[in-house]
gemmi code that builds the backbone of each chain (N, CA, C; Angstrom):
import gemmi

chains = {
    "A": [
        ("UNK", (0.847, -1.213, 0.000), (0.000, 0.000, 0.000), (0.874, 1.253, 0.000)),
        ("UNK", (0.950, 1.736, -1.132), (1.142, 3.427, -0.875), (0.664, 4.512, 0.029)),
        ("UNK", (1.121, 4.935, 0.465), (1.012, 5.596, 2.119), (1.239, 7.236, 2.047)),
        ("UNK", (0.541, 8.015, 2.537), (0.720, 9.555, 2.357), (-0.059, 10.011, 3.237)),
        ("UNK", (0.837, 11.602, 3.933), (0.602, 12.206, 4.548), (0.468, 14.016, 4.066)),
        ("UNK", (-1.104, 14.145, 3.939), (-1.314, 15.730, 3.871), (-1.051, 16.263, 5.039)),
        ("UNK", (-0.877, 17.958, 4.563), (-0.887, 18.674, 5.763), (-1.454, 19.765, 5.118)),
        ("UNK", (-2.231, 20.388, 5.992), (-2.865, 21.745, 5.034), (-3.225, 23.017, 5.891)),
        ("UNK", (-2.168, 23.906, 5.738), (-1.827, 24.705, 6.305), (-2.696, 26.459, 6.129)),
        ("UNK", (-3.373, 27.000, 6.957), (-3.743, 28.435, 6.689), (-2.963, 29.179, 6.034)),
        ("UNK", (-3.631, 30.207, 4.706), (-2.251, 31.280, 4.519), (-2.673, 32.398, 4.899)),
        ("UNK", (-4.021, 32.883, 5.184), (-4.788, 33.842, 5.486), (-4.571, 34.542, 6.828)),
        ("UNK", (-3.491, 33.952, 7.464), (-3.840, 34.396, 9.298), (-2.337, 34.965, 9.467)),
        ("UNK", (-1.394, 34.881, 8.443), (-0.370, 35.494, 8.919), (0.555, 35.112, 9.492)),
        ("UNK", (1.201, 33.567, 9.420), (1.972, 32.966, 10.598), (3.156, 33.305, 9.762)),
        ("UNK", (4.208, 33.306, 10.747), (5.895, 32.949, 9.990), (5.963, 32.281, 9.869)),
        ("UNK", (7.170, 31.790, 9.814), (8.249, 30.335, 8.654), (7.688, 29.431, 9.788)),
        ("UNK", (8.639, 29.951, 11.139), (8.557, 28.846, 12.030), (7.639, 28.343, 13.107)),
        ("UNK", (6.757, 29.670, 13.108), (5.479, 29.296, 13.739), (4.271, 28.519, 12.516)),
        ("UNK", (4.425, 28.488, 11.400), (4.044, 27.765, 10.297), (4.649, 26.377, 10.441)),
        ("UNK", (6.087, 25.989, 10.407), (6.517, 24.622, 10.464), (6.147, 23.544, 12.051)),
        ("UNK", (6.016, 25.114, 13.349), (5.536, 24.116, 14.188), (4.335, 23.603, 14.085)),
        ("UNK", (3.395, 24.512, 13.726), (1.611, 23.973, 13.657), (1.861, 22.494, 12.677)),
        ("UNK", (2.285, 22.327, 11.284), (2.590, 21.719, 11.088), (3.169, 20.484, 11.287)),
        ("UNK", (3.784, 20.543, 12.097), (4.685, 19.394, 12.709), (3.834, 18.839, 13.763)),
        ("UNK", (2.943, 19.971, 14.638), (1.324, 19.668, 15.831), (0.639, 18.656, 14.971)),
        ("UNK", (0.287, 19.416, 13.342), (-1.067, 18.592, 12.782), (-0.256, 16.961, 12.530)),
        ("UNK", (1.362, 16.815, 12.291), (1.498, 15.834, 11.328), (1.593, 14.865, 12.494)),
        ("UNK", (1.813, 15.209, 13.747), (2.064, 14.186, 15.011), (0.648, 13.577, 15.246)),
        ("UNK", (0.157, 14.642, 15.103), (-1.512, 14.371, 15.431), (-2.366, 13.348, 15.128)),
        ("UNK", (-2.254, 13.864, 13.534), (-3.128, 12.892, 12.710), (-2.162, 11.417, 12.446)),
        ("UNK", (-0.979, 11.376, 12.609), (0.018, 10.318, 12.705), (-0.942, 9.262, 13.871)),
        ("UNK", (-1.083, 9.810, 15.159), (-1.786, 9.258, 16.111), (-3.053, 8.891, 16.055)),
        ("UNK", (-3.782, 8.973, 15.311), (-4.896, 9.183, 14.966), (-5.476, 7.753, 13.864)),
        ("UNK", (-3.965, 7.333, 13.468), (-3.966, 6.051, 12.437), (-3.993, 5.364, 13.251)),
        ("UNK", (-4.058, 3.954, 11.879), (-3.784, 2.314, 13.202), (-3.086, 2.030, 12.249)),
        ("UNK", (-2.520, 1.107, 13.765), (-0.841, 0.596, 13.641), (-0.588, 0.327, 12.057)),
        ("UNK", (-0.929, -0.547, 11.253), (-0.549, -1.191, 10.014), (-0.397, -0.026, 9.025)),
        ("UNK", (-1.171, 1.073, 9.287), (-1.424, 2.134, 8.209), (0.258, 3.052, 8.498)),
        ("UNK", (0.407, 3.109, 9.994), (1.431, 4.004, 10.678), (2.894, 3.150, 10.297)),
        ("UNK", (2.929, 2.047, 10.323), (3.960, 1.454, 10.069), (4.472, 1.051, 8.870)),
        ("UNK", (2.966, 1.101, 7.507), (3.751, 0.953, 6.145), (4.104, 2.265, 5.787)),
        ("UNK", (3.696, 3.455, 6.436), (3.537, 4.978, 6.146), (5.396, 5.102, 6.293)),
        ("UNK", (5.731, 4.428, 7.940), (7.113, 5.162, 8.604), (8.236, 4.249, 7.517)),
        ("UNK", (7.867, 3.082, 7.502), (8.682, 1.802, 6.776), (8.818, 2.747, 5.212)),
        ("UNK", (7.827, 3.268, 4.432), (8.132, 4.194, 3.204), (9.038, 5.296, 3.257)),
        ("UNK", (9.470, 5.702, 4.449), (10.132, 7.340, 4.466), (8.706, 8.476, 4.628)),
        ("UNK", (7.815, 8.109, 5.507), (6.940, 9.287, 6.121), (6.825, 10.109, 5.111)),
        ("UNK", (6.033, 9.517, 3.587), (6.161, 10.647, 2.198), (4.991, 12.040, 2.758)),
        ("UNK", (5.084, 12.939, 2.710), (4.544, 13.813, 3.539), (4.355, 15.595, 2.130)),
        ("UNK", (3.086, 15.937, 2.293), (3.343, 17.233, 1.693), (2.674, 18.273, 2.553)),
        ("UNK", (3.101, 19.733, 2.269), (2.180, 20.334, 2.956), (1.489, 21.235, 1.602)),
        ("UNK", (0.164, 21.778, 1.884), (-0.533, 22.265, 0.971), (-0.829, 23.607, 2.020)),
        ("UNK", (-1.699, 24.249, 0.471), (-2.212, 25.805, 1.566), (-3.511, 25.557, 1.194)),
        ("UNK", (-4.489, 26.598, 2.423), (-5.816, 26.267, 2.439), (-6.230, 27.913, 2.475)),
        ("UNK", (-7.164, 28.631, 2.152), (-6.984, 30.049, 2.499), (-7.791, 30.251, 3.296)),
        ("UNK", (-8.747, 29.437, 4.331), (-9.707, 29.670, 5.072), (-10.124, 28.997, 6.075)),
        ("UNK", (-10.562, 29.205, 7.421), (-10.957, 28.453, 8.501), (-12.320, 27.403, 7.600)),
        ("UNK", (-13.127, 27.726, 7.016), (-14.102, 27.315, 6.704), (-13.893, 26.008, 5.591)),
        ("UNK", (-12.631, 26.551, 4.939), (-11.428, 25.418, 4.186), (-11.315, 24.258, 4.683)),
        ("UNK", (-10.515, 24.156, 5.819), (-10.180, 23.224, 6.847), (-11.515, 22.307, 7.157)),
        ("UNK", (-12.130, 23.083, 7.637), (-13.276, 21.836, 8.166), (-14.092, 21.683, 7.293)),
        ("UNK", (-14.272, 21.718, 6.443), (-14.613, 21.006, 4.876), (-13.638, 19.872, 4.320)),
        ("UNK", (-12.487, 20.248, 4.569), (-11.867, 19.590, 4.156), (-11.298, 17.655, 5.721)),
        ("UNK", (-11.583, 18.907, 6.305), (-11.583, 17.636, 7.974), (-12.941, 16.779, 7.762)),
        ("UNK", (-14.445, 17.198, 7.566), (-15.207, 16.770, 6.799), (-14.994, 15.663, 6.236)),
        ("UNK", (-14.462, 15.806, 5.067), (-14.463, 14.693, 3.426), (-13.314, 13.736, 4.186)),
        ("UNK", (-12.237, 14.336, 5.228), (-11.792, 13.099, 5.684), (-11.739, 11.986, 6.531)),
        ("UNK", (-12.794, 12.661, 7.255), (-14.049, 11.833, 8.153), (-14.751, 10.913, 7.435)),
        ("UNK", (-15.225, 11.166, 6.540), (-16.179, 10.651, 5.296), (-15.532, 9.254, 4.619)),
        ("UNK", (-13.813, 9.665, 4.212), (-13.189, 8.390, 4.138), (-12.759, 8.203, 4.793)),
        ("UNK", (-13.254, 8.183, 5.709), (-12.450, 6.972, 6.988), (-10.978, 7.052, 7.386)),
        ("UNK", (-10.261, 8.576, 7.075), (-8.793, 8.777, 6.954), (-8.486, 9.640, 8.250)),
        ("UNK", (-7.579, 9.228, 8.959), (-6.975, 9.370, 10.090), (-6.730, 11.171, 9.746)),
        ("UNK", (-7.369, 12.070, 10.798), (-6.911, 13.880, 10.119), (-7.036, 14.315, 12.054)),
        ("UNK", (-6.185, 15.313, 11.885), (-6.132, 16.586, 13.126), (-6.671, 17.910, 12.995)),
        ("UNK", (-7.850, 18.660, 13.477), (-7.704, 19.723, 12.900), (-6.766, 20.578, 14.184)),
        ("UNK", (-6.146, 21.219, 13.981), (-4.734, 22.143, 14.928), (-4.956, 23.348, 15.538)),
        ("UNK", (-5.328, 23.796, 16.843), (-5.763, 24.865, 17.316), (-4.524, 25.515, 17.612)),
        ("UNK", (-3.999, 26.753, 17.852), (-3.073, 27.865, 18.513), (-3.193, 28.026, 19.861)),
        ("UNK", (-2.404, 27.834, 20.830), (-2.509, 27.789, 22.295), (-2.674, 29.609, 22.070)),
        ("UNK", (-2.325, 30.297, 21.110), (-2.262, 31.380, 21.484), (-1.173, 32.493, 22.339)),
        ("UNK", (-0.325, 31.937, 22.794), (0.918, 32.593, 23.410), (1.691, 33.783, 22.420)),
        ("UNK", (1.235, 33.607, 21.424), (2.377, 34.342, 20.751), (1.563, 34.292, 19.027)),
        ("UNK", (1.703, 35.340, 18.414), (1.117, 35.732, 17.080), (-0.153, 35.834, 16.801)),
        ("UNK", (-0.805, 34.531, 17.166), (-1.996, 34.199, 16.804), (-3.249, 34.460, 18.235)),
        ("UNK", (-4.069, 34.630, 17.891), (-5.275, 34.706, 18.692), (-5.728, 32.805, 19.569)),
        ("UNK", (-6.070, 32.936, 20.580), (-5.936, 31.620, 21.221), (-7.198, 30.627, 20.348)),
        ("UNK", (-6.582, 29.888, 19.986), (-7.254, 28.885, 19.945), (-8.150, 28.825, 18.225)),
        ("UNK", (-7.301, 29.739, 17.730), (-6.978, 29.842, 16.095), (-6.910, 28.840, 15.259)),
        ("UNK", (-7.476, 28.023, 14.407), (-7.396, 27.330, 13.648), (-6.197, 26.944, 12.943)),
        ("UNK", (-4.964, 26.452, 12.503), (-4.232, 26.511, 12.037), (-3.955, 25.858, 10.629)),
        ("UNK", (-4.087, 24.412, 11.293), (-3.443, 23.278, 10.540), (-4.439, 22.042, 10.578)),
        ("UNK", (-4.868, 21.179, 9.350), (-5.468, 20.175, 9.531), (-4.377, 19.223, 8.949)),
        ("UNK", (-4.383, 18.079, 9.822), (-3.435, 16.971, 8.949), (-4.195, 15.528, 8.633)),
        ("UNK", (-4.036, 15.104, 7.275), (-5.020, 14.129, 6.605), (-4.085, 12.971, 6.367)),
        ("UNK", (-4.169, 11.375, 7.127), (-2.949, 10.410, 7.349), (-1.918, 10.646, 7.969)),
        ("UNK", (-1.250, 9.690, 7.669), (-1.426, 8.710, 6.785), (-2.531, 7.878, 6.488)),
        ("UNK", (-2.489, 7.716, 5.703), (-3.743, 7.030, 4.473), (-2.890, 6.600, 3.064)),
        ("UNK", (-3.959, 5.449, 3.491), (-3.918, 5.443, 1.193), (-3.525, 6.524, 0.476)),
        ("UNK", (-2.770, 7.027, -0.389), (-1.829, 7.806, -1.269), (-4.039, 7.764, -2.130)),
        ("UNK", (-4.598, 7.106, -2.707), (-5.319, 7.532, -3.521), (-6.668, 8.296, -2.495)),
        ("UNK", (-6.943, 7.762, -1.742), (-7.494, 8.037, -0.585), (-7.692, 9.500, -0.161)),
        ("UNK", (-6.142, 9.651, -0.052), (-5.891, 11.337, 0.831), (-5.745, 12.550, -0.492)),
        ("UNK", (-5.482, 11.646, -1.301), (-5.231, 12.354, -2.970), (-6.773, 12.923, -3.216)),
        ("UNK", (-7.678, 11.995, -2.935), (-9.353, 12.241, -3.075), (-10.141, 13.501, -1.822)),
        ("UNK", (-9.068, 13.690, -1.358), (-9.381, 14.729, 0.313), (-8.357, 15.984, -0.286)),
        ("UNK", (-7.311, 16.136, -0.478), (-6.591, 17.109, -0.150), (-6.037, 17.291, -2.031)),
        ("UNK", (-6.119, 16.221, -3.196), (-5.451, 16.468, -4.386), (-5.711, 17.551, -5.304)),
        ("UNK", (-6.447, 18.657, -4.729), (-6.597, 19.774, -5.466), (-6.043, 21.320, -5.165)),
        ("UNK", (-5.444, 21.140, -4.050), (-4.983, 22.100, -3.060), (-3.484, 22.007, -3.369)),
        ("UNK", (-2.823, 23.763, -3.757), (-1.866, 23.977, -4.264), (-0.605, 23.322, -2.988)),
        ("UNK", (0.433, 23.552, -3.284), (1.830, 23.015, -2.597), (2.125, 24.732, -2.098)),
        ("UNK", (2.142, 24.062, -0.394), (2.592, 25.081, 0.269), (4.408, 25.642, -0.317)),
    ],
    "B": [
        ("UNK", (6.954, 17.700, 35.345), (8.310, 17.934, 34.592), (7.425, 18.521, 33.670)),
        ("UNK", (8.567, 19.930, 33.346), (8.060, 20.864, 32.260), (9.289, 19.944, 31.197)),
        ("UNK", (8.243, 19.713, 29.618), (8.718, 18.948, 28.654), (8.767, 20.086, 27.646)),
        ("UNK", (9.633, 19.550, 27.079), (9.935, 20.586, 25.276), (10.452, 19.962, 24.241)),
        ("UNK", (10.191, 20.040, 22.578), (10.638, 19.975, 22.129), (11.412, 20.735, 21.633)),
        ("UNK", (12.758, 20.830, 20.645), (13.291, 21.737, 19.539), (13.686, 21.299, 18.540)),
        ("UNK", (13.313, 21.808, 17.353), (13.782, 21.526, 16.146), (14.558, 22.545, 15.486)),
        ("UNK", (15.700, 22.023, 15.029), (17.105, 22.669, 14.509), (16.528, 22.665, 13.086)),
        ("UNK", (16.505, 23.911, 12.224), (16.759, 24.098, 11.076), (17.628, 24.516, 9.744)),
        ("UNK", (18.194, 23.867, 9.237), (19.186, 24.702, 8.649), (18.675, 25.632, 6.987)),
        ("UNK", (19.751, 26.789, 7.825), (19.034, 28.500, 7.059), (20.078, 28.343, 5.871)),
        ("UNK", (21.248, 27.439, 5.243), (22.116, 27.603, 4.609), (21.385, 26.617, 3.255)),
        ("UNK", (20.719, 25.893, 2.654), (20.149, 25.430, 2.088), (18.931, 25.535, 1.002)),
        ("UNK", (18.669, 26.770, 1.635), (17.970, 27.768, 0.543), (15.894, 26.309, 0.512)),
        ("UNK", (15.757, 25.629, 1.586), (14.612, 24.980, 1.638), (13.519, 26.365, 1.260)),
        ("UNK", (12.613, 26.385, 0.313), (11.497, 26.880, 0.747), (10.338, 26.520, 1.873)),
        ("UNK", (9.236, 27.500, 2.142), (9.197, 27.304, 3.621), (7.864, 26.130, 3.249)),
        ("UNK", (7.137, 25.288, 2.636), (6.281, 24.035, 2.676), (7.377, 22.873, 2.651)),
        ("UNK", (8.494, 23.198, 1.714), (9.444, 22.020, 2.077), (10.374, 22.149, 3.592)),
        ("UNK", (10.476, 23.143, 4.474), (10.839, 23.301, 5.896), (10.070, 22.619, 6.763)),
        ("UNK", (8.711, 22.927, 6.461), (7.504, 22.687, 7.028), (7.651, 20.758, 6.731)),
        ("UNK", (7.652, 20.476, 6.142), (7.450, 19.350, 5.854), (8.665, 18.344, 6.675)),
        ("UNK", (10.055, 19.025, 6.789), (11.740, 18.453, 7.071), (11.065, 18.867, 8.830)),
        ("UNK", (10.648, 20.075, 8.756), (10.431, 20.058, 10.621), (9.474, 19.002, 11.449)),
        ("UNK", (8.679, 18.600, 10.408), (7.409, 17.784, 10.769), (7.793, 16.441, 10.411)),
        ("UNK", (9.086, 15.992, 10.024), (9.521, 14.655, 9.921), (10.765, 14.110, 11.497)),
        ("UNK", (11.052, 15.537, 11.807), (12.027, 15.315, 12.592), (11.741, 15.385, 13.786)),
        ("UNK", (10.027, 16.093, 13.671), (9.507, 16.163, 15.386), (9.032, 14.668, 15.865)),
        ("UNK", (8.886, 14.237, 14.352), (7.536, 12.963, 14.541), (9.332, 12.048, 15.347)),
        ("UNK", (10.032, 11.810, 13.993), (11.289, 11.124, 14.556), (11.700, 11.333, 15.939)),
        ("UNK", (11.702, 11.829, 16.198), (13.105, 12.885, 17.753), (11.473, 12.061, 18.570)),
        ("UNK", (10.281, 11.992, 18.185), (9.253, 11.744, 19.402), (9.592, 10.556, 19.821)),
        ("UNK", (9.462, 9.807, 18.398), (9.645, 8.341, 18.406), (10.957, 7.385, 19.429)),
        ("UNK", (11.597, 8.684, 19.503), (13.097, 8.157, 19.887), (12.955, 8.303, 21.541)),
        ("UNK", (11.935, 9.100, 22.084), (11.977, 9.156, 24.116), (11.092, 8.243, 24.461)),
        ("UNK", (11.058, 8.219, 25.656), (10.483, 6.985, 25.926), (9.219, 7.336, 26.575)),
        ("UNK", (8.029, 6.629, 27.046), (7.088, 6.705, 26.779), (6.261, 7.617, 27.845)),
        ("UNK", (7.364, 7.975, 28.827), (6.758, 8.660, 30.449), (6.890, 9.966, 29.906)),
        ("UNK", (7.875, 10.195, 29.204), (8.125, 11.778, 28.772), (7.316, 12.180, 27.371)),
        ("UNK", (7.462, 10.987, 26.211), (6.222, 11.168, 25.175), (4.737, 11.651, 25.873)),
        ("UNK", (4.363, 10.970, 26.873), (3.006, 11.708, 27.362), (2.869, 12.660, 28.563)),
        ("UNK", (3.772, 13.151, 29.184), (3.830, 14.297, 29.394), (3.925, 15.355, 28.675)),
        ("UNK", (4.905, 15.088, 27.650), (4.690, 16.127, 26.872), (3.113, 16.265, 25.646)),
        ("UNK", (2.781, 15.270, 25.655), (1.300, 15.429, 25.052), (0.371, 15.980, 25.880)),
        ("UNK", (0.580, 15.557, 27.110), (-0.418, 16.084, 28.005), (-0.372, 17.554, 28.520)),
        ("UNK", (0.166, 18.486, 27.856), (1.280, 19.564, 28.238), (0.901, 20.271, 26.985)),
        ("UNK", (-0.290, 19.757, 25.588), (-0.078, 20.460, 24.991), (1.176, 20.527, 23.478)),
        ("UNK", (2.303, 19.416, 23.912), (3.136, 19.508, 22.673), (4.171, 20.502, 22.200)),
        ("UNK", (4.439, 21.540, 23.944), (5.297, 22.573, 23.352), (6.163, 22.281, 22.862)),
        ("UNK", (6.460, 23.312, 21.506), (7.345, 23.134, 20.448), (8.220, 24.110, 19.594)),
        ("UNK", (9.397, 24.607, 19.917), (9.855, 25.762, 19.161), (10.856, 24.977, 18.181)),
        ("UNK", (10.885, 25.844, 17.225), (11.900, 25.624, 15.875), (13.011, 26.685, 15.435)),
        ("UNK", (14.145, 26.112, 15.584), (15.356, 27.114, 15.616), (16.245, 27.156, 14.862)),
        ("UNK", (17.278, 27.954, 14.027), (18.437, 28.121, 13.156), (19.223, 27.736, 13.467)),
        ("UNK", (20.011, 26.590, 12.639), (21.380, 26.396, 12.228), (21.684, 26.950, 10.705)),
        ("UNK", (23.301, 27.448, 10.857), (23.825, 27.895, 9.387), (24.592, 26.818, 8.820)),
        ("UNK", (24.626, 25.681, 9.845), (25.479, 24.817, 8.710), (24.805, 23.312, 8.928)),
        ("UNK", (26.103, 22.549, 8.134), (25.447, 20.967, 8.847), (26.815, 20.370, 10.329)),
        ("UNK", (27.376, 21.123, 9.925), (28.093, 20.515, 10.942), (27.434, 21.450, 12.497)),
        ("UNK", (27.264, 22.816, 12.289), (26.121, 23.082, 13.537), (25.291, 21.767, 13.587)),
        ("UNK", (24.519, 21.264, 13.189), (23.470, 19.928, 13.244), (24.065, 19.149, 14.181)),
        ("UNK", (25.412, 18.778, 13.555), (25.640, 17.277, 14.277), (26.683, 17.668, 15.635)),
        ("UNK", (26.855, 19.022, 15.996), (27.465, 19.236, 16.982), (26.555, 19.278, 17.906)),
        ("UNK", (25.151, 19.475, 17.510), (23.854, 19.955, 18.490), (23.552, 18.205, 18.982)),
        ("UNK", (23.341, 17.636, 17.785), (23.101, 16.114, 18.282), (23.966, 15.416, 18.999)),
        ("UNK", (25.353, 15.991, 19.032), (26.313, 14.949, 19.974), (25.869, 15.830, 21.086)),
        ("UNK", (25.508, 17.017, 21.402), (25.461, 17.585, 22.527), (24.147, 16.541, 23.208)),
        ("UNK", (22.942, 16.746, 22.054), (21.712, 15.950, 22.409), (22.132, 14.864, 23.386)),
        ("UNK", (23.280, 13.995, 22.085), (23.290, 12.594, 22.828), (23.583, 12.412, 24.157)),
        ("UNK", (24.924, 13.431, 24.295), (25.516, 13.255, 25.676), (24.834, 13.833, 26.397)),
        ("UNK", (23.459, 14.648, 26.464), (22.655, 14.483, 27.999), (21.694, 13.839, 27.795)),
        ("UNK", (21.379, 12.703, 26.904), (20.772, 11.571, 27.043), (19.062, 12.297, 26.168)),
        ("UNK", (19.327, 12.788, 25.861), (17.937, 13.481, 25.206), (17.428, 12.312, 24.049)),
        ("UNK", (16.403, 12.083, 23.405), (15.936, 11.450, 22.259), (16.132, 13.025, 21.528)),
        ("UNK", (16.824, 12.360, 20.183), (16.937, 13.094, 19.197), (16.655, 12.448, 18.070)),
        ("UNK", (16.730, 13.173, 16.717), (16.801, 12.646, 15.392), (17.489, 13.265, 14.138)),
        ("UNK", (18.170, 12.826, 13.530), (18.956, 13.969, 12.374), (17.589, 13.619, 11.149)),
        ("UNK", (17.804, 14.438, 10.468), (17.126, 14.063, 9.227), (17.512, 14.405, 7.786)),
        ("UNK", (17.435, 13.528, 6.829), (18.297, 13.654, 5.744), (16.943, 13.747, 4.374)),
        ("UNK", (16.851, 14.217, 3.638), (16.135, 14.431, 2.639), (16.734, 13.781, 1.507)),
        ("UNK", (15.076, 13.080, 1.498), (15.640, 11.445, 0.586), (16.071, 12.721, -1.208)),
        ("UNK", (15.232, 13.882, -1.530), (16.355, 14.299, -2.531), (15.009, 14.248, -3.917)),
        ("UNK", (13.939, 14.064, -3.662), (13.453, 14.053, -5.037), (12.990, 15.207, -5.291)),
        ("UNK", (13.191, 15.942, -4.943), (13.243, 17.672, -4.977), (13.853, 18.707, -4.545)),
        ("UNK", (14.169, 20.150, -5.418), (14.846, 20.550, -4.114), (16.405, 20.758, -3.970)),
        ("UNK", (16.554, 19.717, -3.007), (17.954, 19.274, -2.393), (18.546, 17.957, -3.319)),
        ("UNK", (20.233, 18.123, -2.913), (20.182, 16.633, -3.495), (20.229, 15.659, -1.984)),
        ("UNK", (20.265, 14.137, -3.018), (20.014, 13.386, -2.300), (21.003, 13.169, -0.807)),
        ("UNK", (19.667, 12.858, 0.438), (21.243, 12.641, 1.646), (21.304, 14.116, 2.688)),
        ("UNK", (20.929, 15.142, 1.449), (21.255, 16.637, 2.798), (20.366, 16.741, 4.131)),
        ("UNK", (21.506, 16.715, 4.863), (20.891, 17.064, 6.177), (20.168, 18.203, 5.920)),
        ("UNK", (19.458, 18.296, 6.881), (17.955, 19.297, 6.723), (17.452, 20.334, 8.586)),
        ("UNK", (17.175, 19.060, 9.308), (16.672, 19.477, 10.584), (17.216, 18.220, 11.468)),
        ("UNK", (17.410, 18.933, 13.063), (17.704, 17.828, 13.640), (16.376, 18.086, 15.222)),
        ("UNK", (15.468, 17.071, 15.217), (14.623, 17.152, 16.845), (15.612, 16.553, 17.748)),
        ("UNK", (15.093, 17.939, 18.982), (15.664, 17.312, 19.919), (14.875, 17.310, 20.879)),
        ("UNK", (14.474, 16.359, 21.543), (13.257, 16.056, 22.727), (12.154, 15.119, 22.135)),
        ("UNK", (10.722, 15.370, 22.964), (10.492, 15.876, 23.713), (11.947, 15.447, 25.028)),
        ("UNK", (11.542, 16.306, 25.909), (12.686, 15.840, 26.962), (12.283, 17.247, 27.988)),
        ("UNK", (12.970, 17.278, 29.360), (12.788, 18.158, 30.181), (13.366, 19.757, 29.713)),
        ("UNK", (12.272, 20.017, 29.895), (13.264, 21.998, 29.338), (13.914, 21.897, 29.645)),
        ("UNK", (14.293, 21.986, 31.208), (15.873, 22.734, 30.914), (16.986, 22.001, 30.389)),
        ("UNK", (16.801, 20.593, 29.691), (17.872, 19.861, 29.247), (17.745, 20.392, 28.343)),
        ("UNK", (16.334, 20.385, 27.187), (16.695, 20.791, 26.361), (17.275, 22.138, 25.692)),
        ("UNK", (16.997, 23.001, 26.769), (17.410, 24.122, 26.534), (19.096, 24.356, 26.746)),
        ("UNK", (19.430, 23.260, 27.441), (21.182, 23.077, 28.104), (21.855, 22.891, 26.185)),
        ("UNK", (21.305, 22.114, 25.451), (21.306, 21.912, 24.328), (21.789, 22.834, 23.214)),
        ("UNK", (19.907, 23.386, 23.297), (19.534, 24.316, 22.067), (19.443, 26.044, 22.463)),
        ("UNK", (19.151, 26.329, 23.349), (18.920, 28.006, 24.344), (19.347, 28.054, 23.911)),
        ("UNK", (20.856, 28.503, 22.755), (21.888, 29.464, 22.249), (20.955, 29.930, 21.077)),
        ("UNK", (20.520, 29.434, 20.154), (19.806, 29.519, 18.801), (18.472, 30.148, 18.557)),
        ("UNK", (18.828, 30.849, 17.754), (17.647, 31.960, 16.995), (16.610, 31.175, 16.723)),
        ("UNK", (15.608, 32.044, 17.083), (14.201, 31.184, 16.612), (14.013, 31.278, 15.335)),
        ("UNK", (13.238, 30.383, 14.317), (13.201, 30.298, 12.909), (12.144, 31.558, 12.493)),
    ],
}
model = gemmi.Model(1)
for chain_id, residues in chains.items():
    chain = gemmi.Chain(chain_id)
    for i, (resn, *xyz) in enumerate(residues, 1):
        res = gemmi.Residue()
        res.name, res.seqid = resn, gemmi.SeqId(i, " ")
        for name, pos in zip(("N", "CA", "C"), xyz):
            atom = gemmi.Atom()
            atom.name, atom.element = name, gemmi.Element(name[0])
            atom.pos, atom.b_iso = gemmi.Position(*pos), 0.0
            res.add_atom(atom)
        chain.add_residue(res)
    model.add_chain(chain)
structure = gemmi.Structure()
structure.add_model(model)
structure.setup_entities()
């Protein structure tokens, strides 16, 4: 099984590089946890193939958290503790898988490359 | 125990920031994988704090990880398998933790935030 991990990141709210790569790294742990074992282990055994995409809207995200509910695909949606940039509890990051490569392709394959 | 992660980035490589995003979110998942399981859920339970920080080279990287090693921290280097980008093999980011702040900060505290 081909194995893939979305990540789909806000561009609308203004984050930097590295407050962007941590939310990111929140959603990809997340939804990582969120799999079962067999899915998590042909995913890590591949090299963790991983992309991140951009989303331009809160309303984005959970449409898109939605359709991956729908297939049955392991997703995080990523709140902001708020300490710093962002407003508390800010939407950030949704992460979709690992999953099936055609699967998460059918959730997230239209959404440009962050 | 107050827990932390850090992720080392390197600024000399010219990564754009979805492919950063992507090298930071491989090395948090890694560096997690690598502590053991009393400190993995403290630090989940805690929220997941997580900062991401500059290196200018690769040998900064692997001086940070021998530092990692020798106070016993879970770490991870990470190398970018190369099908874009970079070539194949370049170090990229190195996690260090989760693990107790102030170790990790004994570590990483010198380094600019990303």
């Amino acid at each position: 099984m081909d194995t893939k991990q979305a990540i789909v990141a806000r561009t609308d709210i203004g984050m930097g590089t590295g407050k962007l790569a941590a939310q990111v790294a929140h959603a990809s742990l997340s939804a990582y946890e969120d799999a079962d074992e067999r899915t998590r282990k042909a995913w890590k055994g591949s090299g963790q193939k991983k992309v991140v995409l951009k989303a331009s809207s809160e309303s984005g995200i959970f449409e898109l958290a939605d359709r991956a509910e729908r297939e049955g695909l392991a997703h995080a949606v990523i709140r902001d503790a708020g300490h710093t940039q962002l407003d508390p509890g800010t939407v950030t990051c949704l992460g979709v898988g690992p999953g099936p490569e055609e699967t998460v392709d059918r959730v997230t394959g239209d959404l440009p490359l962050y």
